[in-house]
C-alpha positions in Angstrom: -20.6 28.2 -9.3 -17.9 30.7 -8.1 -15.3 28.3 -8.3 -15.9 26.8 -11.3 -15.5 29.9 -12.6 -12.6 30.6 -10.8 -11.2 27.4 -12.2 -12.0 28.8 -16.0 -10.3 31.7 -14.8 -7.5 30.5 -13.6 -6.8 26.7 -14.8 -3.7 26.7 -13.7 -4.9 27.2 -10.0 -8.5 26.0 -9.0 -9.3 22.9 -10.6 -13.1 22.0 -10.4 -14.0 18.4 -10.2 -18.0 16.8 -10.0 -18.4 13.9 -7.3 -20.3 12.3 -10.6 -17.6 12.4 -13.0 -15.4 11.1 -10.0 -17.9 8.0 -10.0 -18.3 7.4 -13.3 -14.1 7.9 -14.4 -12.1 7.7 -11.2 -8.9 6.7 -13.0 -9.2 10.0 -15.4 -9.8 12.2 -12.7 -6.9 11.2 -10.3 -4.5 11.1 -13.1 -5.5 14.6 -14.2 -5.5 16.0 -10.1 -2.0 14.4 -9.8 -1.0 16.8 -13.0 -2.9 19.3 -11.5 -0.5 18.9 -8.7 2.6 18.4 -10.7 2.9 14.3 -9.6 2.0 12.8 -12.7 1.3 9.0 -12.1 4.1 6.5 -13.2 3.1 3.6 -15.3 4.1 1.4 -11.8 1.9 3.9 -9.7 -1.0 3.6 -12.3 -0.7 0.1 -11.9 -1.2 0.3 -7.9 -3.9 3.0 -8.4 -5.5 0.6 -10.4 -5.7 -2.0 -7.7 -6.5 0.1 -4.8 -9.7 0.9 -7.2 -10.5 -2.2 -8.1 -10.7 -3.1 -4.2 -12.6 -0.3 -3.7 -15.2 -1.4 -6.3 -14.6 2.0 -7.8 -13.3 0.1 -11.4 
């Protein structure tokens, strides 16, 4: 619980992410952790993101 707090607290540093949501939206999440980490996804990377995914039976 301490670090999602933190991550309330300071959004701009901790970001707090559930293995469920990673699951359930895998695309969402990874496109908002590479804003997190200022490496926002390129239409040509979302493609390839998309793929690796889909071979991962993860879409």
């Amino acid at each position: 619980m301490i670090y999602y707090k933190a991550s309330l607290e300071m959004p701009n540093k901790v970001m707090f992410l559930k293995y469920e949501e990673m699951k359930e939206r895998p695309m969402e999440l990874l496109r908002r952790v590479a804003e997190f980490l200022g490496c926002p996804f390129s239409e040509a990377v979302d493609e390839q993101v998309n793929e690796i995914l889909r071979l991962l039976q993860l879409r």
